[in-house]
N, C-alpha and C positions, 0 to 999 in steps of 0.2 A: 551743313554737309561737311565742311571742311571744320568741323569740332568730332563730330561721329567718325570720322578719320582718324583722327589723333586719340580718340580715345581704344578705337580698336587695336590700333599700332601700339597702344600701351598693354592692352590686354594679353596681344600676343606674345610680346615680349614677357611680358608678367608668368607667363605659360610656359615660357620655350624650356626653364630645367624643368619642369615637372613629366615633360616629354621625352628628356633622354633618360635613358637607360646604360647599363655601368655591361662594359664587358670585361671579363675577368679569363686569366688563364691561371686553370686548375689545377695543373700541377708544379705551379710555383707558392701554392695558397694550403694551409692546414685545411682540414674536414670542417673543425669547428669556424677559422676564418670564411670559409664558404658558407656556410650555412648564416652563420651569423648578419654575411652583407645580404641576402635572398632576405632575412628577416626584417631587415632596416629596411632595405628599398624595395621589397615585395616581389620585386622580379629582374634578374640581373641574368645577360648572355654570356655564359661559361664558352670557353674553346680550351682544347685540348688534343693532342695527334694521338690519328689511329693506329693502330697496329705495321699498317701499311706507310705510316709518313705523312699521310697527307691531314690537314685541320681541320678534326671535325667541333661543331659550333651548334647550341641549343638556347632556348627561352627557358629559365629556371623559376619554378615559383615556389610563394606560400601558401596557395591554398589554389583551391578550383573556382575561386572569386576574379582570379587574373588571368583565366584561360576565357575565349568566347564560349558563344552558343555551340552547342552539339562537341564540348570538350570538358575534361575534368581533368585535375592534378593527380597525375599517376609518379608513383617510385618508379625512381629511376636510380642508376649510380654513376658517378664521374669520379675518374681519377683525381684525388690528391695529394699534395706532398708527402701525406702520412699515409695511404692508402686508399682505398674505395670509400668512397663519401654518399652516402643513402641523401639524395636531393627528390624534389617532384617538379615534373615538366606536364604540360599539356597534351592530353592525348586524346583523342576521338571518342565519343563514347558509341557505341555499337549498338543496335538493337538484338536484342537477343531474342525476344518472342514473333514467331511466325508471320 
């Protein structure tokens, strides 16, 4: 028991970076620097302030492989240092037929 212990404790550990995720603020970063980390790490949380002040904050990916069930990687844009940056985030998928 106390070997199954130790080796779980290892495993987890073994895990823990594969589990974080990189948040980023967009308009301190070029277009191409943004896109470029989403491509490395597949999916990284962009913040950036809204119009109004306050920090708004999203899940960014590479494809519709990183979003769950009943989601797909939709265009989206964020703010960056160079301008509007065409990224894709998770979004709902809809039924459309009746």
């Amino acid at each position: 028991m106390r070997t199954i212990a130790i080796v779980a404790a290892g495993l987890v550990l073994f895990a823990s970076p594969a589990l974080a995720i990189s948040r980023v603020e967009s308009r301190s970063r070029s277009c191409a620097s943004i896109q470029e980390q989403i491509a490395k790490e597949r999916a990284v949380i962009l913040r950036y302030p809204s119009r109004s002040g306050n920090t708004l904050y999203d899940r960014y990916v590479t494809n519709s492989l990183q979003c769950g069930s009943g989601y797909y990687a939709g265009r989206s844009y964020v703010p960056a240092a160079d301008g509007s940056c065409p990224v894709y985030n998770c979004q709902p998928t809809t039924n459309l037929s009746p």
